[in-house]
BABAVO-26746 format. One record per residue (C-alpha): z, x, y; residue in three letters. Coordinates in nm, 3 decimals, padded with zeros to 5 digits. Example, Ala and Ser with C-alpha at 12.3 -4.5 7.8 and 13.67 -1.06 7.14 Angstrom:
       pz       px       py   aa
   00.780   01.230  -00.450  ALA
   00.714   01.367  -00.106  SER
This chain:
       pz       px       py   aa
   00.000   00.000   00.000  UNK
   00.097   00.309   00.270  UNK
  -00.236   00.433   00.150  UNK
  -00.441   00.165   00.213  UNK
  -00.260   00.075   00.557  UNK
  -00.325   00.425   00.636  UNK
  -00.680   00.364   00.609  UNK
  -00.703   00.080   00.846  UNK
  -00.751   00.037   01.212  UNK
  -00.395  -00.070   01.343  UNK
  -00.492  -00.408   01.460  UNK
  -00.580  -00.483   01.055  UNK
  -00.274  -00.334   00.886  UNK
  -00.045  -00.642   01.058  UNK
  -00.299  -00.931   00.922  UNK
  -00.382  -00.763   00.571  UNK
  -00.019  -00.681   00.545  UNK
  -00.010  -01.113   00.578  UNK
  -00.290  -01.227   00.369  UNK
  -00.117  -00.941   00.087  UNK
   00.206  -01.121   00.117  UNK
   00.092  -01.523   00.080  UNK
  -00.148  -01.403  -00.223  UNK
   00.099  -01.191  -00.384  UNK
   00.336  -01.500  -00.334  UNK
   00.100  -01.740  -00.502  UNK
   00.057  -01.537  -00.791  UNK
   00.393  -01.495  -00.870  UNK
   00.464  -01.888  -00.831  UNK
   00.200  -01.959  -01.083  UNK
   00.270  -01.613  -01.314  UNK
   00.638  -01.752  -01.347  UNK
   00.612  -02.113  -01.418  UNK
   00.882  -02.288  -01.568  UNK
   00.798  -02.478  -01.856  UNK
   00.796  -02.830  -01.844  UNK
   00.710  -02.855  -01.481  UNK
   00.472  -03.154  -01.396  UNK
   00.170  -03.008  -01.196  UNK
   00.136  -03.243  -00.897  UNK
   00.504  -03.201  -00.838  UNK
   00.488  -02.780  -00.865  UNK
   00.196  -02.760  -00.656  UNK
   00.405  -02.916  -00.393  UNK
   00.707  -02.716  -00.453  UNK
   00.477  -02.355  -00.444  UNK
   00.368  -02.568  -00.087  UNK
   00.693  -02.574   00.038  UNK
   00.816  -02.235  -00.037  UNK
   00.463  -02.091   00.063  UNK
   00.530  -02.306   00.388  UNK
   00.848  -02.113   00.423  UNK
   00.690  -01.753   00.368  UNK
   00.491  -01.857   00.655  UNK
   00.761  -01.941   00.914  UNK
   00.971  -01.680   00.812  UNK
   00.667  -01.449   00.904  UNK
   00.590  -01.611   01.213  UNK
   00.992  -01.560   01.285  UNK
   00.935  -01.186   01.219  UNK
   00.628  -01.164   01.471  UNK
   00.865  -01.280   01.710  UNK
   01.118  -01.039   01.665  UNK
   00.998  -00.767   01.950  UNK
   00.991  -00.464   01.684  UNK
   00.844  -00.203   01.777  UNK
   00.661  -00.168   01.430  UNK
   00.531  -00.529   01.514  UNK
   00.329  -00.455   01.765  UNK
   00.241  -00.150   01.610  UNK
   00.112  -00.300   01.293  UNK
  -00.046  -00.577   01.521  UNK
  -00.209  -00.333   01.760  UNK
  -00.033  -00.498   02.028  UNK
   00.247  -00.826   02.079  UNK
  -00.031  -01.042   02.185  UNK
  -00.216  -00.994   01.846  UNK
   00.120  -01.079   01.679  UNK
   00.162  -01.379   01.880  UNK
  -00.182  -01.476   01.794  UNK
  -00.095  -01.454   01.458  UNK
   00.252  -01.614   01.512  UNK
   00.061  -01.909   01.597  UNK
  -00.163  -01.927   01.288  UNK
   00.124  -01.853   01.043  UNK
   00.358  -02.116   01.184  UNK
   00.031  -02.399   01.235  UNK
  -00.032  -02.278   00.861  UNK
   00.325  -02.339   00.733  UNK
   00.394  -02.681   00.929  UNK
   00.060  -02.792   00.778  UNK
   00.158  -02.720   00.427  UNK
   00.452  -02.958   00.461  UNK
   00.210  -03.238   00.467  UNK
   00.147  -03.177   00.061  UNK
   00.498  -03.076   00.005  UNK
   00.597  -03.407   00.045  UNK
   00.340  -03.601  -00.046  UNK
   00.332  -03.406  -00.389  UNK
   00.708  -03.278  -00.442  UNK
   00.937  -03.501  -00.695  UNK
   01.291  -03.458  -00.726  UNK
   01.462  -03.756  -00.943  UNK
   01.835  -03.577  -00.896  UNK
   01.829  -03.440  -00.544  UNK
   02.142  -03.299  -00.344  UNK
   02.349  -03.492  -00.142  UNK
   02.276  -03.259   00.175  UNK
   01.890  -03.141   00.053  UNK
   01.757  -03.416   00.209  UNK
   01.899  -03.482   00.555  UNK
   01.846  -03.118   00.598  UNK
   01.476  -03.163   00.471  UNK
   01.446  -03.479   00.724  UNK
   01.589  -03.246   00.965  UNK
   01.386  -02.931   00.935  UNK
   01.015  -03.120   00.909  UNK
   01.086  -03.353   01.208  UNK
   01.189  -03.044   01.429  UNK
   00.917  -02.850   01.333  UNK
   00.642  -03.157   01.385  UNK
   00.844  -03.208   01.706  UNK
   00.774  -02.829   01.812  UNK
   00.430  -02.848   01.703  UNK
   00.334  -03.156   01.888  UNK
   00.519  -03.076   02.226  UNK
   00.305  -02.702   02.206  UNK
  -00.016  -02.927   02.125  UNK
  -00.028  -03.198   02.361  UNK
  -00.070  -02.967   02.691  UNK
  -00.412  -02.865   02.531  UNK
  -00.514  -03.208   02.442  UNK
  -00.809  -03.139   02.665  UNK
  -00.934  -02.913   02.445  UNK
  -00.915  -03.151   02.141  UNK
  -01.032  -03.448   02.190  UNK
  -01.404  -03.552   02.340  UNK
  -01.458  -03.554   02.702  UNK
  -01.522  -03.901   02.702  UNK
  -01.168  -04.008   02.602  UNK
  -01.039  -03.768   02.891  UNK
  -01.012  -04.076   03.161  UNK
  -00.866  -04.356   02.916  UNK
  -00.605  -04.088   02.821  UNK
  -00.530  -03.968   03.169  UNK
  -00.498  -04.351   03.238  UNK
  -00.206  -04.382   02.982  UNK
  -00.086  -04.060   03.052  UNK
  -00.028  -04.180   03.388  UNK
   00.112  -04.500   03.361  UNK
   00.446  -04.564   03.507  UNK
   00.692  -04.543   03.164  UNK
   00.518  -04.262   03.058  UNK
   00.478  -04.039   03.408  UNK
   00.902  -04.065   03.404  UNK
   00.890  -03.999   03.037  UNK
   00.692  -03.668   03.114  UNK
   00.884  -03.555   03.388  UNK
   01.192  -03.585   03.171  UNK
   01.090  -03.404   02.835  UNK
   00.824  -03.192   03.021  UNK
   00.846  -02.861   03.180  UNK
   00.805  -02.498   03.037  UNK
   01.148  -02.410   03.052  UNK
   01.287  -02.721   02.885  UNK
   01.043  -02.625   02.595  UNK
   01.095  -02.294   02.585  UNK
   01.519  -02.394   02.539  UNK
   01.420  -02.633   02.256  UNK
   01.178  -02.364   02.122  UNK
   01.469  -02.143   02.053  UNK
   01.569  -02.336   01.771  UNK
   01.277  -02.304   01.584  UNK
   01.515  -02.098   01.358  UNK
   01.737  -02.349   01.250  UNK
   01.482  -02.581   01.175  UNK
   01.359  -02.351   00.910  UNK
   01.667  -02.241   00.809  UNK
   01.739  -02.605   00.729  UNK
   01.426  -02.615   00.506  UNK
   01.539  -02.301   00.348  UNK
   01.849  -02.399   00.249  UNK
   01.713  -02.786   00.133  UNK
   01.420  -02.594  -00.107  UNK
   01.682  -02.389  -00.226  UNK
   01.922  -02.690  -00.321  UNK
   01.614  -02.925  -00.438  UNK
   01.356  -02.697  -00.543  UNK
   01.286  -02.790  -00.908  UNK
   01.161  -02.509  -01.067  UNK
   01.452  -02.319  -00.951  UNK
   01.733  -02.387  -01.255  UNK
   01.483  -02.236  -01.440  UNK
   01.367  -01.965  -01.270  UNK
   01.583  -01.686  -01.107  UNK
   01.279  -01.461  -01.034  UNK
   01.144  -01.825  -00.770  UNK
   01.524  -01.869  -00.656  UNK
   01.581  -01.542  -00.535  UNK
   01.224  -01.407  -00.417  UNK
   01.252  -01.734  -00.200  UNK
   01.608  -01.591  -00.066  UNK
   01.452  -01.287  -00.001  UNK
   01.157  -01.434   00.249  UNK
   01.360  -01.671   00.403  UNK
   01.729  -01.480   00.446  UNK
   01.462  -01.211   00.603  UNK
   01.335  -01.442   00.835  UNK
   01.635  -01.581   00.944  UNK
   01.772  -01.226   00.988  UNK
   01.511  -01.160   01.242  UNK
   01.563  -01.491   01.415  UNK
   01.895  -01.383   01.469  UNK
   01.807  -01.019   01.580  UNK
   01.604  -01.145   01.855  UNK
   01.850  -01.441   01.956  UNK
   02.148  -01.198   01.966  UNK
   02.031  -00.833   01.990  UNK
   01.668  -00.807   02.124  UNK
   01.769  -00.893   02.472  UNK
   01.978  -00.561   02.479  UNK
   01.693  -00.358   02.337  UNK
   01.400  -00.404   02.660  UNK
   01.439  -00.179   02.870  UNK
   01.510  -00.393   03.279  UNK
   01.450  -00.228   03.626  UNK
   01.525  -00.376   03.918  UNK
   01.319  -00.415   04.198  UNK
   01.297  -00.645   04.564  UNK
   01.052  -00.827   04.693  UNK
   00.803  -00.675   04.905  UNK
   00.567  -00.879   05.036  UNK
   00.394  -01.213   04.924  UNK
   00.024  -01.314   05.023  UNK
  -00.271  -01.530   04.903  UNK
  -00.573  -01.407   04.764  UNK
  -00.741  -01.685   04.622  UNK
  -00.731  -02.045   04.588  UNK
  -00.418  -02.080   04.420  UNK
  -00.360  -01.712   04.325  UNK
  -00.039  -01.578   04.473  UNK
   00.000  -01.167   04.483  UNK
   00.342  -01.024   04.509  UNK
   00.459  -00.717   04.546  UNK
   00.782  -00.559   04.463  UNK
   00.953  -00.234   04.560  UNK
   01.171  -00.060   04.333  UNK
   01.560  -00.057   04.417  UNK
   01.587   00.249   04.163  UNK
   01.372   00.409   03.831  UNK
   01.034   00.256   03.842  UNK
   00.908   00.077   03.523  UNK
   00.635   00.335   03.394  UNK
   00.319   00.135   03.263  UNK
  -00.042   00.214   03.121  UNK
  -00.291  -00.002   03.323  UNK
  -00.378  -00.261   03.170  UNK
   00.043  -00.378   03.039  UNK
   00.217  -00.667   03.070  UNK
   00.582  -00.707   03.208  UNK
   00.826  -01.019   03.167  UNK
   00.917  -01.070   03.580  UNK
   01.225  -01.245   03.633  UNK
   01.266  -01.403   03.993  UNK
   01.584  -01.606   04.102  UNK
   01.532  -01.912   04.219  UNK
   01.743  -02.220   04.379  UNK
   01.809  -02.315   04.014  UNK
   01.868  -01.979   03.908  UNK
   01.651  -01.686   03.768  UNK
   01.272  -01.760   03.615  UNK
   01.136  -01.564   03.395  UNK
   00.719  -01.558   03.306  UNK
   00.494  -01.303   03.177  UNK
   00.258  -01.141   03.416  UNK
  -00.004  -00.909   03.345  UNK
   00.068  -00.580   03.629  UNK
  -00.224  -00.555   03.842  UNK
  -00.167  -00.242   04.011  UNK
  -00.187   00.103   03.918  UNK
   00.087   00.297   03.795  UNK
   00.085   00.568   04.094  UNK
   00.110   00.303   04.327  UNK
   00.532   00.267   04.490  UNK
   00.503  -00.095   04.455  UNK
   00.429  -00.330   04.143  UNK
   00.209  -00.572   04.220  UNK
   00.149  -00.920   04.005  UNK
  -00.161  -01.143   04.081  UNK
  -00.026  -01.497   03.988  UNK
  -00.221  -01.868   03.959  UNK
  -00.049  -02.192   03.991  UNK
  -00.115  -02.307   03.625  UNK
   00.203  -02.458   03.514  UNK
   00.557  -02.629   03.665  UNK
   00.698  -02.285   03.788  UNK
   00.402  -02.121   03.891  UNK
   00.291  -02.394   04.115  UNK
   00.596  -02.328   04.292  UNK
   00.611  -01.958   04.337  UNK
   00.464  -01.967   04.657  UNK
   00.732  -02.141   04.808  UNK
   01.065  -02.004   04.720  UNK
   00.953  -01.633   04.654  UNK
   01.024  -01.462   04.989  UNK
   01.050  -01.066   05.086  UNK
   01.400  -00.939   04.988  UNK
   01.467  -01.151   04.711  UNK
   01.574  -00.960   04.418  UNK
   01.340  -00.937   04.089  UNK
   01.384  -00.779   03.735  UNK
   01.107  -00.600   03.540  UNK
   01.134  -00.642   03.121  UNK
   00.926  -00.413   02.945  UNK
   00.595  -00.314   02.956  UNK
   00.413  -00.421   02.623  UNK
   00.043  -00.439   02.519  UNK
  -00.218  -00.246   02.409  UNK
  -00.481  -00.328   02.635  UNK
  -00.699  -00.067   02.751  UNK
  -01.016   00.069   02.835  UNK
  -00.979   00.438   02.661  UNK
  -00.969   00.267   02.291  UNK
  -01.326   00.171   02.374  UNK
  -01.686   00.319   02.280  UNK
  -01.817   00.522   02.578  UNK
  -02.042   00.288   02.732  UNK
  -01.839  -00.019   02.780  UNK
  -01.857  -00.421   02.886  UNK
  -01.616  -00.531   03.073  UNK
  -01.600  -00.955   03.085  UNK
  -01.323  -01.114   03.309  UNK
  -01.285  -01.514   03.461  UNK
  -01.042  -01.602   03.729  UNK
  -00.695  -01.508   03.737  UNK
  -00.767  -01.290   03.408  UNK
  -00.903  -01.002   03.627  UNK
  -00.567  -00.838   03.671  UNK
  -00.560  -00.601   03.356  UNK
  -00.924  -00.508   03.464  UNK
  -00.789  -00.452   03.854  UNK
  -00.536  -00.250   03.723  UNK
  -00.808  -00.042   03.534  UNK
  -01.012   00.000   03.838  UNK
  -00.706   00.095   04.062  UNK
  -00.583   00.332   03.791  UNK
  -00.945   00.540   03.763  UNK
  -00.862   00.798   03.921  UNK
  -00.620   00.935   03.680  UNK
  -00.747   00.731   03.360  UNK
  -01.078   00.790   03.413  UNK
  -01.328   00.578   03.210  UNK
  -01.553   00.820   02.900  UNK
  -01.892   00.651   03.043  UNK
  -02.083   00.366   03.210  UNK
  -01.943   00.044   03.243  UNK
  -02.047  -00.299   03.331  UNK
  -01.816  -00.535   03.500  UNK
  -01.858  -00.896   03.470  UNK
  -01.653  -01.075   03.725  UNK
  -01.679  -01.482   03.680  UNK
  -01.535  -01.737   03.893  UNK
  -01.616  -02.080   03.933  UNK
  -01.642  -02.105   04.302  UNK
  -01.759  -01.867   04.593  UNK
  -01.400  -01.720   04.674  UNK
  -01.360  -01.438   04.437  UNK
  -00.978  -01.324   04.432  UNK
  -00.999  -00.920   04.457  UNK
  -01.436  -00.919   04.525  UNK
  -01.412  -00.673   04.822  UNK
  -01.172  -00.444   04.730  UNK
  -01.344  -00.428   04.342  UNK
  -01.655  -00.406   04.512  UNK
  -01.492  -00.084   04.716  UNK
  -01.378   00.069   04.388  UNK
  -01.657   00.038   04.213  UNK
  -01.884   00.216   04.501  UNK
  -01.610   00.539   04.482  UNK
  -01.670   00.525   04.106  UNK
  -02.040   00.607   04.050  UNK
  -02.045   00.468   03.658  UNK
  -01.915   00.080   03.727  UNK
  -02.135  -00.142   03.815  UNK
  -02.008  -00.472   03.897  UNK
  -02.158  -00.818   03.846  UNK
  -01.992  -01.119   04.010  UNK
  -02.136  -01.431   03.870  UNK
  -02.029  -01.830   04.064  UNK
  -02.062  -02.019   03.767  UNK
  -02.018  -02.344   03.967  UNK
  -02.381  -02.224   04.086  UNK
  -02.533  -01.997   03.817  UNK
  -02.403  -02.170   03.555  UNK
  -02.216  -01.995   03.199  UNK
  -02.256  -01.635   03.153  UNK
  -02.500  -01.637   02.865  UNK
  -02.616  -01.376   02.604  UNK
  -02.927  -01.361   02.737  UNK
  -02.790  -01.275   03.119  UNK
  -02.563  -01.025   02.999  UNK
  -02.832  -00.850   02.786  UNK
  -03.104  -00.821   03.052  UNK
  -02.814  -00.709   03.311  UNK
  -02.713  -00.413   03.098  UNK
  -03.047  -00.337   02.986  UNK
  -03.021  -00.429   02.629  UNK
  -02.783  -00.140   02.539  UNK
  -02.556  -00.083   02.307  UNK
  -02.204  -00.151   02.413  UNK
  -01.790  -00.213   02.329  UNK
  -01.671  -00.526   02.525  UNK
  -01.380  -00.615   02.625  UNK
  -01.239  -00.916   02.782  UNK
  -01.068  -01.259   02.741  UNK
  -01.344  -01.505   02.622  UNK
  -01.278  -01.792   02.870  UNK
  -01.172  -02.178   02.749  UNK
  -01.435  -02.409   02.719  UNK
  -01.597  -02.591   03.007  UNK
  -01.474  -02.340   03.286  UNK
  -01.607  -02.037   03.371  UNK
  -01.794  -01.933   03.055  UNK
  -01.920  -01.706   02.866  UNK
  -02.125  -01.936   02.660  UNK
  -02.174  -01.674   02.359  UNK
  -01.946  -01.645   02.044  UNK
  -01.681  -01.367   01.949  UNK
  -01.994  -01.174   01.790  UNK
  -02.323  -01.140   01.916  UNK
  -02.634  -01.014   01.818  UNK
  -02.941  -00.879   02.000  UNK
  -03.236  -00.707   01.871  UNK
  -03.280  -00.522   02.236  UNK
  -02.853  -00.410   02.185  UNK
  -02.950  -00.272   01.834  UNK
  -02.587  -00.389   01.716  UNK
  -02.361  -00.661   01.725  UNK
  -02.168  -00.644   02.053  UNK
  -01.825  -00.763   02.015  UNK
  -01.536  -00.903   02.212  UNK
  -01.173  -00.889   02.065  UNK
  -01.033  -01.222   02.049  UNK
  -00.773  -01.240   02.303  UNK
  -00.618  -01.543   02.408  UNK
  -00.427  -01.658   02.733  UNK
  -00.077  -01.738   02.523  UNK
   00.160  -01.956   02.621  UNK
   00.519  -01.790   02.645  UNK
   00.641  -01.897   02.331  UNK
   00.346  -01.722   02.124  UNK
   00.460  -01.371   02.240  UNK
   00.813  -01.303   02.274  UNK
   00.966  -01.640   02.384  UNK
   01.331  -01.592   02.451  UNK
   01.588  -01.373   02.658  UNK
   01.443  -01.098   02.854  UNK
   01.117  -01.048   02.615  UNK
   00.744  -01.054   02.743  UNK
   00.503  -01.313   02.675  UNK
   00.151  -01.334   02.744  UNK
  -00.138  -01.121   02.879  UNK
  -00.330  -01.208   03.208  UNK
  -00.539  -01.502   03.136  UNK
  -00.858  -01.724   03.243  UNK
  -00.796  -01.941   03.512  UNK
């Protein structure tokens, strides 16, 4: 196994390490069958316990080790696969109990069954529902905004909703599994009669639950904080707020390109949200490019004044320009410029190993940054920036990109934008008989805070498309 991980790029040995552990699980469940078990009913036991490898995986991704984002090649690859794991193992539930028999169940198996699906459904659906956009047709979008917006429901909203209120429920995604843990443990059939199930499923889920507790009661202590002030605060886009902040004592040292968790304090106390750093590490002040996406955000602009005191957490990510092939694409949309600004701030001493071609997309005519990128790119002789409206130009295409760049062969990197904004309308891999290979764009997703590192003082998400 060291072998083989050896072998592979970094961002595979996390996800092979995965699909290893759920076959290797299988194979025992169905290599150790008790005799006498009923099929229907021990497919939906092996769903269950394969359901609880997965959360207990997706509560290790979200433990802030070190060797996690390692393995991963970054925390926002783990939280990507956080998310699949966890969508994996709630699905699996479904034929757990639709298939899963138990004629002499425990007295406490199944309140704490009842207890740990409907938490975990709960969880699901409250992450869900702020992307229903994205999931349903377009033509359903004004009937549901209609009943979204009715009176019950708008006071409904404003009582469950909020990103902080989720993110406190979020934290107990822990004890929801736990409480399936412990009610397969008590009512899992095959069990009695198989030691080598019981205690291989005691082994996946005590680890999980020993990493749930590491990062509610010891990760905190492990990120590294500085503490800095407010410098300045000023608009550069519709929307987009940049701040500024001035250290009070040891800077936070950062690769361009890093994320930080900023904590501001507010009326209502301190705030805490992932921000991508958008200046350049020689710089004396740290500087974050925000958007009013969400219930905090929207409000930054008001309550965040110079001389208020701020926090830095971290940095994390992996994001960067020198992993690349020497002639490089670069493909960024709205507020998801700010690892790329950092880049370009930071060339002079990371400079880039050869040409590289900027896409810049925005869906209006005020571009956040446009001057000053289109300053740095004149002082550096091999970027060549190409701001693209999309509200007038229309989706970056294949076909655009390809003539722009001259049909050569290229690494890109970016954050492929949602659907229906800015564009690029192209998949993750291309193909072009004037590139002569496949050009390719790492799949990396704006994540919401609980797919990274959701609680405490940890980081959570990457700069993203606005």
């Amino acid at each position: 196994m060291l072998r083989a991980a050896a072998l592979l790029p970094a961002r595979r040995i996390g996800p092979a390490v995965i699909v290893v552990l759920v076959a290797g699980y299988a194979i025992l469940w169905f290599a150790a069958r008790p005799a006498g078990q009923p099929t229907s009913s021990y497919v939906g036991q092996f769903c269950g316990a394969e359901a609880v490898l997965l959360l207990s995986i997706g509560l290790v991704l979200i433990s802030t080790l070190p060797l996690v984002e390692t393995w991963f090649d970054g925390i926002d690859r783990a939280a990507i696969w956080h998310r699949r794991v966890a969508i994996s193992g709630v699905v699996l539930l479904i034929p757990h109990i639709a298939l899963s028999v138990n004629r002499h169940p425990s007295s406490l198996g199944k309140p704490l069954a009842v207890i740990g699906v409907a938490g975990l459904l709960i969880l699901a659906a409250w992450a869900i529902l702020p992307r229903w956009r994205a999931l349903i047709p377009a033509a359903l979008h004004g009937p549901v905004l209609a009943i979204r917006d009715a009176p019950g429901l708008r006071h409904l909203r404003k009582a469950v909703g909020g990103y902080e209120r989720w993110r406190s429920v979020h934290r107990a995604t822990g004890l929801f599994v736990a409480a399936g843990f412990v009610h397969g443990l008590l009512d899992g059939t095959p069990f009695p009669h198989s030691q080598l199930l019981r205690w291989t499923l005691v082994a996946i889920g005590g680890t999980g639950l020993v990493f749930y507790v590491y990062r509610e009661v010891l990760a905190r202590h492990f990120v590294p904080l500085h503490d800095y002030q407010v410098e300045s605060v000023r608009t550069v886009g519709s929307g987009i707020t940049e701040i500024a902040l001035a250290p009070l004592g040891r800077p936070v040292g950062f690769a361009p390109g890093q994320f930080a968790m900023l904590f501001l304090e507010g009326k209502d106390g301190w705030h805490r949200h992932p921000f991508t750093m958008a200046s350049s590490p020689e710089e004396n002040v740290l500087r974050f490019a925000i958007k009013a996406l969400g219930d905090d955000t929207a409000g930054l602009r008001d309550f965040i004044k110079p001389g208020m005191p701020a926090v830095i957490g971290g940095p994390f990510g992996r994001f960067s320009h020198e992993k690349g092939t020497a002639r490089q694409l670069w493909i960024a949309g709205g507020i998801g410029v700010t690892p790329f600004l950092s880049w370009l701030r930071a060339l002079d001493s990371h400079p880039l190993r050869g040409p590289v071609d900027f896409f810049y997309l925005s869906s209006g005519a005020d571009i956040p940054y446009a001057e000053e990128i289109a300053a740095l790119a004149d002082r550096h002789d091999m970027v060549h920036v190409h701001f693209v409206n999309s509200s007038s130009e229309g989706h970056l295409s294949t076909e655009h990109v390809m003539a722009t760049i001259g049909g050569k062969p290229c690494h890109a990197l970016g954050f492929p934008v949602r659907p229906g904004r800015h564009g690029p309308k192209f998949p993750g891999r291309l193909s072009s008989r004037r590139c002569g290979q496949p050009l390719h764009i790492p799949r990396v997703f704006r994540l919401a805070m609980s797919d990274l590192l959701c609680l405490g003082r940890q980081p959570a998400a990457v700069g993203a498309f606005s």
